[in-house]
DRENTOR-742726 format. One record per residue: residue in one letter; residue number from 1; x, y negated, z negated of N, C-alpha, C in turn. Coordinates in pm, 1 decimal, padded with zeros to 6 digits, always signed. Atoms other than C-alpha are relative to their C-alpha. Layout:
N
a,NUM,X,Y,Z,X,Y,Z,X,Y,Z
...
END
This chain:
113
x,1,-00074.8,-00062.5,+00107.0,-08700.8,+02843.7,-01747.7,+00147.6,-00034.4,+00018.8
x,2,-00153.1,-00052.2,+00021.8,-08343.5,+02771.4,-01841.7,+00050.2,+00076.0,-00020.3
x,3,-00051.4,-00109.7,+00080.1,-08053.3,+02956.8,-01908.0,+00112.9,-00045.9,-00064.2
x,4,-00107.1,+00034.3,+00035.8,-07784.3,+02962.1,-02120.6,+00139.8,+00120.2,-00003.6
x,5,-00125.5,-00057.4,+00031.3,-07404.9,+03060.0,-02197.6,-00032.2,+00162.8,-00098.6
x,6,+00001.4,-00105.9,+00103.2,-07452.9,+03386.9,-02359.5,+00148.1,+00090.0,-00044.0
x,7,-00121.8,-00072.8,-00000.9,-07083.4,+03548.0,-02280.1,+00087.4,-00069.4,+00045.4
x,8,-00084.0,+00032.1,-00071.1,-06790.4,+03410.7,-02162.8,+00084.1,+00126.5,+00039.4
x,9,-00072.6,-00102.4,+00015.6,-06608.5,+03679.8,-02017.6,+00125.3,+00011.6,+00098.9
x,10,-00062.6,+00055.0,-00122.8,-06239.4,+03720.6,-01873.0,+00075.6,+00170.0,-00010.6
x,11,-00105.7,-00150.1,-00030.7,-06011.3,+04012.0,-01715.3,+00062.4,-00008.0,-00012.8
x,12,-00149.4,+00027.3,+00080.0,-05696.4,+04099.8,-01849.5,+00048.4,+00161.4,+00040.2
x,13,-00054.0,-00133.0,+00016.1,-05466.9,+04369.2,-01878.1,+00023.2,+00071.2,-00144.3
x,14,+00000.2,-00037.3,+00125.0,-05484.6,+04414.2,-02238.4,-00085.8,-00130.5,-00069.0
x,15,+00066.9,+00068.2,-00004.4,-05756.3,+04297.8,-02380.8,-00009.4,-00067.4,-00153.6
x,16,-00005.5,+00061.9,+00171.8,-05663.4,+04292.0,-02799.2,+00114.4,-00104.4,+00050.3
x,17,-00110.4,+00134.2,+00057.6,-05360.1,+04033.6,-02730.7,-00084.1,-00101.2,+00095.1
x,18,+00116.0,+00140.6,-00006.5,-05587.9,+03826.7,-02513.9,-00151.2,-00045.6,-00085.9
x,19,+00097.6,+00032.9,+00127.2,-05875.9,+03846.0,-02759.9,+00075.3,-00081.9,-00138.1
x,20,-00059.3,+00069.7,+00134.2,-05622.3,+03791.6,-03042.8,+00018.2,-00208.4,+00081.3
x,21,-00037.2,+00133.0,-00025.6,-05519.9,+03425.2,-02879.5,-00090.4,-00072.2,-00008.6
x,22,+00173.9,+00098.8,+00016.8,-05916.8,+03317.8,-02828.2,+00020.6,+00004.6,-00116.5
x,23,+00057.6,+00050.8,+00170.5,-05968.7,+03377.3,-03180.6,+00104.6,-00097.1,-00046.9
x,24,-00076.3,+00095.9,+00069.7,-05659.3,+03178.7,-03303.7,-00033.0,-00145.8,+00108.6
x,25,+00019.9,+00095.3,-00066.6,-05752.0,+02927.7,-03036.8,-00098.7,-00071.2,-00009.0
x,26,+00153.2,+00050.1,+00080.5,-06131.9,+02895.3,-03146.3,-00029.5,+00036.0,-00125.1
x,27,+00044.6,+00015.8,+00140.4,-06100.5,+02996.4,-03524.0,-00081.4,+00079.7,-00019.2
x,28,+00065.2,-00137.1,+00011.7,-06265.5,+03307.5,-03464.7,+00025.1,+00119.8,+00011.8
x,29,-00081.3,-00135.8,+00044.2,-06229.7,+03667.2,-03582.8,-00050.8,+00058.4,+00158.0
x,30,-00013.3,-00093.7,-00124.8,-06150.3,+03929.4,-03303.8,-00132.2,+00094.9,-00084.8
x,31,+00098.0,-00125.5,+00076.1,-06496.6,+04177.9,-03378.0,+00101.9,+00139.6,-00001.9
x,32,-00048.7,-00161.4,+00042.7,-06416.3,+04530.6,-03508.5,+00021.9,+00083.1,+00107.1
x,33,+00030.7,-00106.6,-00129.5,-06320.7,+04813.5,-03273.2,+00068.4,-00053.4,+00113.5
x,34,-00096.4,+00077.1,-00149.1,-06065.0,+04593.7,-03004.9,+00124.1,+00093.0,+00021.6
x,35,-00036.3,-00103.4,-00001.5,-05937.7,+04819.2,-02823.1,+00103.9,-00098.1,+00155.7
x,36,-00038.6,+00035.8,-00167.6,-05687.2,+04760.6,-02458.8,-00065.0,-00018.6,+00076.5
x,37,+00089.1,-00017.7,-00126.3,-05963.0,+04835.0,-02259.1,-00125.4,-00100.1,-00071.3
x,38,+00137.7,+00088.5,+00043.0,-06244.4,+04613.0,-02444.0,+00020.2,-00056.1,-00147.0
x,39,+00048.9,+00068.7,+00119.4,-06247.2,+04353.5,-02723.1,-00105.5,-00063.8,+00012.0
x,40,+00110.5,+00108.4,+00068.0,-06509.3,+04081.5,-02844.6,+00046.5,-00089.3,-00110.3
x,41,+00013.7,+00088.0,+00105.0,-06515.5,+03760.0,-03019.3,-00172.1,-00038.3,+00015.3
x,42,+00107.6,+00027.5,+00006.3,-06871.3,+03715.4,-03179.5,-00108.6,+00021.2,+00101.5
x,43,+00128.2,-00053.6,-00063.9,-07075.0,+04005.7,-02996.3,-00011.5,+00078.9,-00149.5
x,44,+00081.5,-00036.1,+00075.1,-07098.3,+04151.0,-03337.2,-00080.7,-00072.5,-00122.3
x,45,+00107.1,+00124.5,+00138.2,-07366.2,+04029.5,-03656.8,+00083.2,-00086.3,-00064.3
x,46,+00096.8,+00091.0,-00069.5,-07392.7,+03747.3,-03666.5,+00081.2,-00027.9,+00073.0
x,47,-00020.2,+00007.8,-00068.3,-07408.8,+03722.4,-03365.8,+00075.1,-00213.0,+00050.7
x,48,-00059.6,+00129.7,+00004.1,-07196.1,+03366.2,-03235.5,-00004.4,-00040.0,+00148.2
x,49,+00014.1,+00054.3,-00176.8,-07303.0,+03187.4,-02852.2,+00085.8,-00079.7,-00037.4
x,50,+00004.4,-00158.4,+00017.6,-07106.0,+03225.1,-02681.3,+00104.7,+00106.3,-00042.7
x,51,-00109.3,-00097.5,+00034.3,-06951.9,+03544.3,-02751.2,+00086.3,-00001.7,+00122.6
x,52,-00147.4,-00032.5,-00117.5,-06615.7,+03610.8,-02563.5,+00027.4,+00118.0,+00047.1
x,53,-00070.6,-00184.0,-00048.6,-06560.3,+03958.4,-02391.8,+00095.3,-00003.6,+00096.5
x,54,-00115.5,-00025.3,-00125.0,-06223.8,+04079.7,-02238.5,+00025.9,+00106.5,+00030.2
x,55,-00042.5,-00137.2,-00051.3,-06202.2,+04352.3,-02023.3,+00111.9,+00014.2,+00090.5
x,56,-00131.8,-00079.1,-00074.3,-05894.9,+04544.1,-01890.5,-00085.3,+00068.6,+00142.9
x,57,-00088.5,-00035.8,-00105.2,-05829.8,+04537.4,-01544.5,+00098.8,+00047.8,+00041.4
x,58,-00154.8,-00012.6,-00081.4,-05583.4,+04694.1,-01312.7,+00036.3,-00078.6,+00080.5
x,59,-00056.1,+00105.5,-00059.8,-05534.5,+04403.5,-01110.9,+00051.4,-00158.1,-00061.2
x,60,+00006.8,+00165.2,+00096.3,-05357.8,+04075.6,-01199.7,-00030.0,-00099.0,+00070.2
x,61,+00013.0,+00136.5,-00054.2,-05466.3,+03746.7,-01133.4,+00071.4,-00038.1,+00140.9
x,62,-00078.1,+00055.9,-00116.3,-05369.1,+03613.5,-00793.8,-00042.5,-00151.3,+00064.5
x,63,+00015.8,+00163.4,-00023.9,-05517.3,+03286.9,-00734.9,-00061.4,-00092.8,-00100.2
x,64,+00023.6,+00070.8,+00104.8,-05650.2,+02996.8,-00889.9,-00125.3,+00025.5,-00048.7
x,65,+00089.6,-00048.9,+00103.5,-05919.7,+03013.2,-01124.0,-00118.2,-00064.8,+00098.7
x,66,+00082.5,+00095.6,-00088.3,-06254.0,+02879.2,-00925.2,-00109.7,-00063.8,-00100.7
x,67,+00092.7,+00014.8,+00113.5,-06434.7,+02837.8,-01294.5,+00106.9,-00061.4,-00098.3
x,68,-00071.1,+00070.7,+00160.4,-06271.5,+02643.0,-01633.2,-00074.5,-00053.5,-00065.0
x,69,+00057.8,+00098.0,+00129.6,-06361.5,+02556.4,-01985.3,+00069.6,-00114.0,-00051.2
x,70,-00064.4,+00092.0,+00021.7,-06341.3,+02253.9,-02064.5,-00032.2,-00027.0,-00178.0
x,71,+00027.6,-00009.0,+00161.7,-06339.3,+02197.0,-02475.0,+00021.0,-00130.9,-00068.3
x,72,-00076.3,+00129.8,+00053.4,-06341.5,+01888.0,-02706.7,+00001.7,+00025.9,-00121.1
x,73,-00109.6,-00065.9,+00147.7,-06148.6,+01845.8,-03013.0,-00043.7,-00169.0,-00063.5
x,74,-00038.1,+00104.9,+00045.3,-06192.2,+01533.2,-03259.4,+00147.1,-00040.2,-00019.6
x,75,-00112.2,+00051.5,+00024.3,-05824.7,+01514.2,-03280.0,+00068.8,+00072.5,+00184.1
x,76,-00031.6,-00082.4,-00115.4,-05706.8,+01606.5,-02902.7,+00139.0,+00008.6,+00005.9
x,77,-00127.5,-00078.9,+00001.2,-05333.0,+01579.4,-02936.7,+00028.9,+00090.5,-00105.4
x,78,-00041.7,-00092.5,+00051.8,-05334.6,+01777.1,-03179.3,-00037.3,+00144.4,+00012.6
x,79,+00052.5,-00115.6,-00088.0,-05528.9,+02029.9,-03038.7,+00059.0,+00076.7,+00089.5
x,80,-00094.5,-00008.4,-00131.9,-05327.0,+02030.6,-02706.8,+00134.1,+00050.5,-00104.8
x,81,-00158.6,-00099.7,+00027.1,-04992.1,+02116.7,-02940.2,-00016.8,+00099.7,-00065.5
x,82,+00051.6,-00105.3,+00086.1,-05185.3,+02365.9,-03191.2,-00004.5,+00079.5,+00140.0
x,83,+00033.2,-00106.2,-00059.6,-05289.5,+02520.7,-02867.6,+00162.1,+00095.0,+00110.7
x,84,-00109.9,+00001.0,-00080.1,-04962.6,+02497.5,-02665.0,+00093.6,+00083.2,-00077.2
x,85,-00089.4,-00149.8,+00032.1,-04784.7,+02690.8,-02959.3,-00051.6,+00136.4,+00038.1
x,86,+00029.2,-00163.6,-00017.6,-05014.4,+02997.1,-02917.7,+00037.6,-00001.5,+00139.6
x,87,-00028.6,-00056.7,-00131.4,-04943.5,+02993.4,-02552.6,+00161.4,+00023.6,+00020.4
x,88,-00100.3,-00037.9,+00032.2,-04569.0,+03032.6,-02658.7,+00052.7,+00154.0,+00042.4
x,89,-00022.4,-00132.4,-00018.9,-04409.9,+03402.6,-02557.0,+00123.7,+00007.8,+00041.2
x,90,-00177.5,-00022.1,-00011.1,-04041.1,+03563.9,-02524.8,+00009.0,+00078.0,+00084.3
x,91,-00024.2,-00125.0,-00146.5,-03964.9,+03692.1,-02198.4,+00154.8,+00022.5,+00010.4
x,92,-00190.1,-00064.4,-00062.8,-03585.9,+03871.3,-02108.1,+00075.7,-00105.3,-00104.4
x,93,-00098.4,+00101.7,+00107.9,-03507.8,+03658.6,-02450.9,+00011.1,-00134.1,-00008.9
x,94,+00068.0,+00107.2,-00061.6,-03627.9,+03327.0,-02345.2,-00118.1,-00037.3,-00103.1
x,95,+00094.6,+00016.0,+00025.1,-03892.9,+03142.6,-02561.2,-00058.6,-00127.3,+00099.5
x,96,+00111.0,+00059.8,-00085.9,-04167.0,+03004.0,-02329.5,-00121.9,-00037.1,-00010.1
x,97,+00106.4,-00001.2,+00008.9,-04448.7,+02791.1,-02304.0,-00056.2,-00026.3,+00174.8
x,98,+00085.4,+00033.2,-00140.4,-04754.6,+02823.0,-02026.9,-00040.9,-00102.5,+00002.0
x,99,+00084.6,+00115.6,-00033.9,-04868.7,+02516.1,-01911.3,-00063.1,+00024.2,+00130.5
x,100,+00070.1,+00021.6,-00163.5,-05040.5,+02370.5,-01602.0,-00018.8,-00136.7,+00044.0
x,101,+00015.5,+00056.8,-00057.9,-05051.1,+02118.0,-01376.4,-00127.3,-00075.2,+00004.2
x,102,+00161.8,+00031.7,-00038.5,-05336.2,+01890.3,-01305.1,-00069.5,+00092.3,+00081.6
x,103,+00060.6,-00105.5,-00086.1,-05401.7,+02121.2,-01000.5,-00043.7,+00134.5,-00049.9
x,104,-00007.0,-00140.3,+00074.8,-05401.0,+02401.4,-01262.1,+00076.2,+00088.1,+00053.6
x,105,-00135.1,-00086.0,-00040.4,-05084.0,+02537.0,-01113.2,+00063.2,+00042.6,-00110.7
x,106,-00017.0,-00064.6,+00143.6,-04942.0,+02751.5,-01393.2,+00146.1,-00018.1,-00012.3
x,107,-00213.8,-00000.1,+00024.4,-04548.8,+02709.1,-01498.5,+00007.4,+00018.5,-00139.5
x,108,-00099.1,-00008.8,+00146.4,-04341.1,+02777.4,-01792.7,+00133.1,-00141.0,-00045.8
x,109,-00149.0,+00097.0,+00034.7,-04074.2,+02564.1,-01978.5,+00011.2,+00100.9,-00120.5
x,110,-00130.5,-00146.1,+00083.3,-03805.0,+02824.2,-02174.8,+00117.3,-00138.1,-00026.9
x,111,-00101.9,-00001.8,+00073.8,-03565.7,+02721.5,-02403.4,+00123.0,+00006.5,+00076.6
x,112,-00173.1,-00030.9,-00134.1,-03231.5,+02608.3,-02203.5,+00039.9,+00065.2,-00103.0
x,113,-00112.0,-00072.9,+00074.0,-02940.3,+02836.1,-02289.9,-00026.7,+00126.5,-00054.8
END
């Protein structure tokens, strides 16, 4: 017997603004009811493999990831900059994007000045 992907699921500290980014990132609605502590993309009818669940944690991230999706795009640079705006965010007034390294080392580049 095989198995398959049924959930992808990741920990967060708020789980509607990381749900909101999957969906603009895969073109899919956040399901009904996303709350801090628990969203979903496509655990409700009809149902969509796989669905995405993010649950709120109290701990943050501290090392590297030991799992990654890897995704393909018929157009990949454009993909890579569609996706690179949503990872965009304004810290202490600063606009910033996350990137990463080949190693998947995580950094920012902010807006000199």
């Amino acid at each position: 017997m095989a198995v398959s992907v049924a959930h992808v699921t990741l920990d967060c500290h708020d789980a509607t603004v990381l749900a909101a980014f999957w969906s603009a990132a895969l073109d899919r609605d956040v399901d009904a009811g996303a709350a801090p502590e628990f969203a979903s993309i496509g655990l409700s009818p009809p149902v969509q493999q796989p669905a995405w669940l993010f649950v709120q944690v109290p701990e943050s991230k501290t090392a590297k990831n030991r799992m990654h999706l890897d995704f393909d795009a018929a157009d990949r640079v454009a993909e890579v900059t569609r996706l690179e705006a949503l990872g965009e965010h304004e810290e202490h007034g600063a606009r910033r994007t996350v990137l990463a390294d080949p190693e998947g080392n995580e950094f920012c580049v902010a807006q000199a000045g």
